[in-house]
Structures are given as C-alpha cells and as structure tokens.
N, C-alpha and C positions, 0 to 999 in steps of 0.2 A: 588675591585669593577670592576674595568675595565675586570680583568679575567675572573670576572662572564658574564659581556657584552659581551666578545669576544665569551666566549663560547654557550655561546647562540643563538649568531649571526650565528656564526657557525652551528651549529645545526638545525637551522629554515634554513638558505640555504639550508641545507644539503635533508632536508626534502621537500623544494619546485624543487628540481633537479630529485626527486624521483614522484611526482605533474605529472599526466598523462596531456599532453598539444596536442598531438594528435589528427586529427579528426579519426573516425573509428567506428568498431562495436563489440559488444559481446554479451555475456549471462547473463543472471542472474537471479537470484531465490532470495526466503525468507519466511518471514514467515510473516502474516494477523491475525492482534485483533480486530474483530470486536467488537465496544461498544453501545449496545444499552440501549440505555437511559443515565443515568450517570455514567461515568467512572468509579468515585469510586467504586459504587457499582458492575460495569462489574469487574473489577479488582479483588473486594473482593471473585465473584462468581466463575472469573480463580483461586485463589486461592486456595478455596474448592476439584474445575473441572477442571486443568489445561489446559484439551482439549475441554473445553466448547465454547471459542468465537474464536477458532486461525484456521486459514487455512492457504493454500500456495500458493505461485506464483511461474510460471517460464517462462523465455520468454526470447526476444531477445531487445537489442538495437542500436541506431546508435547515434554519436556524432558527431557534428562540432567543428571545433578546435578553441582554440584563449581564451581571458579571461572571453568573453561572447558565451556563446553558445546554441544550441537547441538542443535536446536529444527528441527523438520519442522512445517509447517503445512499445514493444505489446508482452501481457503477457496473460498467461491460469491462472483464477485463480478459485480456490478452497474453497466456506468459508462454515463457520459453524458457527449459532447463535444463543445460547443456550435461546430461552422463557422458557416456559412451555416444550416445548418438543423442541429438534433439528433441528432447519430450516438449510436444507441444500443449496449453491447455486454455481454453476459452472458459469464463463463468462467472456467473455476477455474484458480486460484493455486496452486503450490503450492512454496513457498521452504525451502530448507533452510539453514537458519542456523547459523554458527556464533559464537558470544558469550564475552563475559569480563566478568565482572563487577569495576569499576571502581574505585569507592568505593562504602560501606555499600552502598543500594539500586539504587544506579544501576550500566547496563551497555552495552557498546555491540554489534551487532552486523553483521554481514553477512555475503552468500552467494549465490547463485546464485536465478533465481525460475523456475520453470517456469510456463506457461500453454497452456490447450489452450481454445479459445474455442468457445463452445455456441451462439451466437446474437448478430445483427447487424442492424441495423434502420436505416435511414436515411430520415428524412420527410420525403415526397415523392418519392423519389429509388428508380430501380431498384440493386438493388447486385449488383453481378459476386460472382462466388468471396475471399473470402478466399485471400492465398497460400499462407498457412502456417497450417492450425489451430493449430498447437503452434508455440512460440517460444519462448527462454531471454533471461531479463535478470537485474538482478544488483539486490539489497536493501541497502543501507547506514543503520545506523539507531542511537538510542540508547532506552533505556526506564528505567522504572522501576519496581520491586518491591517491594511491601510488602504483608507477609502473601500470601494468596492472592488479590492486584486488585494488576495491572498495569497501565502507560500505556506505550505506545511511539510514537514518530514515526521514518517513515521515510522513504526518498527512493528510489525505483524504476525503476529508465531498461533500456530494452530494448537487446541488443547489435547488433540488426538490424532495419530498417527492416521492418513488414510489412505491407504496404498492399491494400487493395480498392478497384477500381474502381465510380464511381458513374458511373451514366446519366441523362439527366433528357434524354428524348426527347417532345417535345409537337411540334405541330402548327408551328412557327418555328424550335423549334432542335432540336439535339442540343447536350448538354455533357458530355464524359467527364472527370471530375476523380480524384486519388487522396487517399484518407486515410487515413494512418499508425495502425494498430488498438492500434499497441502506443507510446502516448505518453509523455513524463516521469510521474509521478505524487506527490504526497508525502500520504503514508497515516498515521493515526489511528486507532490501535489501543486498545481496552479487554480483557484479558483478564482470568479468573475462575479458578484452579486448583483441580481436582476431588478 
C-alpha cells in the first residue's frame, strides 16, 4: 500500500513539473460544435452529418503566470449550423479568461467571450441584417497543461439571443424564418506556447 502511495505521489509530482506555470503567449486552434436547440438531438444529427454543426478556430493567446491567472484570446472563427439548409458564419472571438490551476496539470476556467461577426451565408436563402455584429457570452471550461501543448474543452453559451432574418421568396411562397447566430457551442482547443 504504501508503494502504491509512493508511486503515485511520484507520478502526480512528476506531472505537475511538466504543469506550464509561465506567463507568455501562443497559438491555438480546434474544432467548434455548434448545438442548436438540443444537444441530443444536434448530436444525433452529427452523427448522421458529421460535418453538419462543427467549424474551426485559430488564433493567438496570452497568459499571466502564477496559480491564478488571466488568458485573453482572439481567435478567427468558422462555423456551420446545420437547419433546414446550412447557415454559415465567420467571426472573431475574443474571451477573456480567468483560471486556476487545480491539480499538477490541470485547470479550470471561465470568463466572459466577446464576438463581432464578419460574415453570414445561408444556402439558398436571402438573409436580412444581423442584429447585433458584436455580442457577449460567457466561456466555462477545464484544460490541460503540459510543457508547452495544451488541450482544453469548453462550453460557450451567449447571454442574448441574436438573431437574422432569412427570406426564401420564390415564385409560391415567401418564408421569413429566424436564426439564432450566437448558438450553445462546446469547443476543442489545441494550444502551442511560444
């Protein structure tokens, strides 16, 4: 018993010497699920459409050091959200986190996410104005640290609904629908520290 203790002990040291404790900055990318409406069912419908609800990000970040810290990011991101037909949407991120580091490598954080949206597409479909370029929602997430290569996952939800009108005016109908630009999201992050 004690040898299982020791090695253990051992091992989790070992793990938090490896535990990035540095301030500084880097890169980082991943991959974007956006879930509109309920999960399950977004989930089931990735299933089907693997590349129905996923986009990407990539961008840059900066770190303060210590076992609390703040983390500014500002990232391009890329999504897709499969309705009826493909709502596409480009726009940068930019979260400000604040973190704690937990145990050895691991850490958890959250914060506020800004967005300002650069571009919106919907196929087939004419689309009204966006209401709001710019919108706030909020990051909660945990990661992990070792050496200079990070993993994090996090969960993304907007504090206000912000929606564009779609038109789909043909020769029988008119349909004016809305869709929600700023979805739940849970993001997959790689980072690299420079």
């Amino acid at each position: 018993m004690k040898k299982t203790l020791l090695v253990i002990t051992l091992a989790l040291a070992s793990l938090a010497t490896y535990a990035q404790t540095d301030a500084g900055f880097g890169i980082k990318g991943g991959l974007n699920y956006g879930g509109n409406g309920d999960y399950y069912d977004s989930a089931k419908d990735a299933y089907n459409n693997p590349d129905k609800n996923v986009g990407y990000h990539i961008g840059i970040y900066a770190k303060t050091a210590g076992n609390l810290y703040i983390r500014p990011e500002l990232m391009y991101t890329s999504l897709k959200s499969g309705y009826a037909e493909d709502f596409k949407m480009q726009k940068l991120d930019l979260p400000v986190l604040v973190g704690a580091k937990v145990f050895g490598p691991i850490n958890v954080f959250a914060g506020p996410a800004f967005q300002y949206i650069l571009d919106t597409d919907y196929d087939g479909f004419t689309i009204g104005d966006v209401k709001n370029d710019f919108t706030v929602g909020l990051n909660v997430g945990v990661g992990v640290n070792l050496g200079k290569l990070g993993v994090d996952v996090r969960y993304e939800r907007g504090f206000s609904n912000n929606e564009v009108d779609i038109i789909n005016a043909d020769l029988t109908s008119v349909r004016k629908d809305k869709i929600d630009t700023r979805p739940d999201q849970l993001i997959l992050s790689v980072s690299l520290s420079l």
